[in-house]
N, C-alpha and C positions, 0 to 999 in steps of 0.2 A: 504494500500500500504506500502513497503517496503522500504523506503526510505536510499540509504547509497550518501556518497560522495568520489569520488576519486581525489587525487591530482598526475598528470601526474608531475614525476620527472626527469628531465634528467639532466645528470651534464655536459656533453657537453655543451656550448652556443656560437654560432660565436661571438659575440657581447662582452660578459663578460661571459668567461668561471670559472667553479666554482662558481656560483654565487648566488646558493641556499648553499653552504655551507660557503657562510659569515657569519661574525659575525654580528647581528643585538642585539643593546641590551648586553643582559647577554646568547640569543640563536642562533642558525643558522637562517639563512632565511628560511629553510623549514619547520623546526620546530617551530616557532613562528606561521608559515601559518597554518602548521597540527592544533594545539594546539588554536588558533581562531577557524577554523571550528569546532571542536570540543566541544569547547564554547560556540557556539551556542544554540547546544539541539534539534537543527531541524533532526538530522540524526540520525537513527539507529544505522548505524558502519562507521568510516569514517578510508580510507584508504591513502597510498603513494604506487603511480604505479612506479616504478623506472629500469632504466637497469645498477643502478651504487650501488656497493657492500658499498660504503661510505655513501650514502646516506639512502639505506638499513639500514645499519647498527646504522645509526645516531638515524633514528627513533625509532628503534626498544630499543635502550637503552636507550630513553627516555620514553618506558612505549607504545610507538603506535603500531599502524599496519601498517606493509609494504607488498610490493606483488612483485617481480624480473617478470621482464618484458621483451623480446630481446629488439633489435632495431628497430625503427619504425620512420615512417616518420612524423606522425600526432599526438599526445596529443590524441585525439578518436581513433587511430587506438593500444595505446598504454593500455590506459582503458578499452577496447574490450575486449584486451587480458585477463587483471586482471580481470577482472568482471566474465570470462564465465562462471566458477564454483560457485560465490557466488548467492544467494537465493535473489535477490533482481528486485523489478520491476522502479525502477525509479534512475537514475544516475547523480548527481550533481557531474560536472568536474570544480572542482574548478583550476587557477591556480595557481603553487608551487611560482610562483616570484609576487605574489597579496597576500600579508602578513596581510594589514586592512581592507580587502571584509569585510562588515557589512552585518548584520543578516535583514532586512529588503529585500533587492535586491533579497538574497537567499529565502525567504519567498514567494514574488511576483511569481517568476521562480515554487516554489513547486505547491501554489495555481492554475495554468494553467491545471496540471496535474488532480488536484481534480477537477473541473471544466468541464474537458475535459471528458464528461458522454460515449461518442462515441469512444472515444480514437483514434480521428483523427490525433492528432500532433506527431509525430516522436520526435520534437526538441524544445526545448523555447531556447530563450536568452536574451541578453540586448543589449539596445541601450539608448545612450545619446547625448541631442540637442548640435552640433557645432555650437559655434558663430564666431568666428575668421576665416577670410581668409585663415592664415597661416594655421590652423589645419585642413582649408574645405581639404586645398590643398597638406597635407602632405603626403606624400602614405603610410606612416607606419600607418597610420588613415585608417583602412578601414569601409566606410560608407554601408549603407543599406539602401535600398526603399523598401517600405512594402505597402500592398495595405489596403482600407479603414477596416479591420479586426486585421490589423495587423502582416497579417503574411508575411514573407520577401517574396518579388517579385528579389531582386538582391542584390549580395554585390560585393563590387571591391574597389579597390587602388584609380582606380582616382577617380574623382569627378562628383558623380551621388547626381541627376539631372543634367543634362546640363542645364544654367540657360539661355536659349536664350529668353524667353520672359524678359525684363530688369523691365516692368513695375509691374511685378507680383513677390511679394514675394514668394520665395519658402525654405522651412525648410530642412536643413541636419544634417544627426544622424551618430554618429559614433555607430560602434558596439564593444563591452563589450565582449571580451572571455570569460565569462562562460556562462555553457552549462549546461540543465536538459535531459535528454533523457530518452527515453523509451527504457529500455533495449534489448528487440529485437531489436530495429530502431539502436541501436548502433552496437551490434554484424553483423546486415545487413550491416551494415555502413562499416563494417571492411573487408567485404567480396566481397564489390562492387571496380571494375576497375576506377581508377583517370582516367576522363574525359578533354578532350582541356580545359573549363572553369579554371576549379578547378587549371591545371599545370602552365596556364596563369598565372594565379593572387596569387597563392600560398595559397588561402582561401580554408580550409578544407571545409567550411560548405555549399559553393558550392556546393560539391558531393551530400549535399541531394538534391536540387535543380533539377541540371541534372536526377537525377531518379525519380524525382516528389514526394519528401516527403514535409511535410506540415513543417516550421519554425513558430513559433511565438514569436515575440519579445514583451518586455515589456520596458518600457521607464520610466527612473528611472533620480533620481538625484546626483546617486552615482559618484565619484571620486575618481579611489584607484590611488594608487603610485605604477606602476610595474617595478620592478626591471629589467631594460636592459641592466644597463650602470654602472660603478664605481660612477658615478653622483648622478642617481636614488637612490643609496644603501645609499649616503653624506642628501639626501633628506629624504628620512625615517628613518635614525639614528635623525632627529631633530623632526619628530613626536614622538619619543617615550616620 
């Protein structure tokens, strides 16, 4: 198999606009993110999907690979795009504001695919145990129920499981934006109409869902630091 990774770049962000191209370090945010995956060793060729000429630009004179991208509404519908022409069967979507994603999580995510003899799965992802109330109950946390295989049964904002039995312990996971795909399942992905669910809740991964493709997550112990906020960026200036 062919294994590449893209990183969905957009320079727009409601939140903290510009915010892959801070300074992190002695590099930009995006560039620090490229330059890790790349570090890895687990990919063939690893990319920046972007629709912003700055950003383009940034990579590209730092020695990477970029790919211009229009405007899109999803991170997968943005990598669809970049992806169509290149030779590859498997898609690691890294995200550009996850700067210390480790090489293990990525690892677990490829393994699915070698595994997967039938090539049943469309999608892997991640998910990690919520213990805090406040985080069950955040909405920017969006959680996942997966059935006893593991592959996702739901994802949403609020708080799944409903915990109405009080006596009975029940475990919630939040889910990890990154994404392995089969690259067909992606380019499908990009060609399928946003469904009630998916406009609902604002969760991409939904769409495979509603058209019954198969998710499977993997449950990991990882913790990144994703860039949202002017905070976030004060936050992983002291990792470095």
């Amino acid at each position: 198999m062919k294994i590449i990774a893209v990183i969905p770049a957009r320079y727009e962000a409601s939140r903290f606009p510009a915010k892959l191209m801070q300074i992190l370090g002695e590099k930009t945010v995006i560039t620090t993110t490229y330059q890790n995956v790349v570090e890895t060793g687990l990919f063939d060729e690893v990319f920046v999907a972007t629709d912003s000429e700055l950003i383009f630009n940034e990579i590209q004179n730092q020695g990477g690979k970029a790919v211009m991208t229009g405007q899109h509404e999803t991170g997968s519908d943005r990598i669809a795009e970049a992806v169509q022409n290149i030779d590859c069967d498997i898609v690691i979507n890294v995200q550009g504001d996850e700067p210390f994603l480790k090489l293990e999580p990525l690892k677990q995510l490829i393994e699915v695919f070698k595994e997967d003899e039938n090539q049943e799965i469309s999608l892997a992802s991640l998910k990690i145990k919520l213990h805090e109330k406040e985080e069950i109950e955040n909405p920017n946390n969006v959680k996942v129920i997966t059935d006893n295989n593991g592959f996702a049964l739901y994802f949403s904002r609020s708080v799944i499981p409903f915990h109405r039995e009080v006596s009975y312990d029940v475990d919630y996971f939040k889910h990890i934006g990154v994404y392995a795909f089969r690259k067909h399942a992606l380019l499908q992905f990009s060609k399928l109409e946003m469904k009630p669910l998916e406009i609902s809740e604002k969760i991409e991964c939904i769409r495979y869902l509603e058209y019954g493709m198969k998710i499977k997550l993997i449950e990991t112990n990882f913790i990144g630091v994703g860039i949202d906020t002017p905070e976030d960026l004060e936050k992983a200036r002291k990792l470095l």
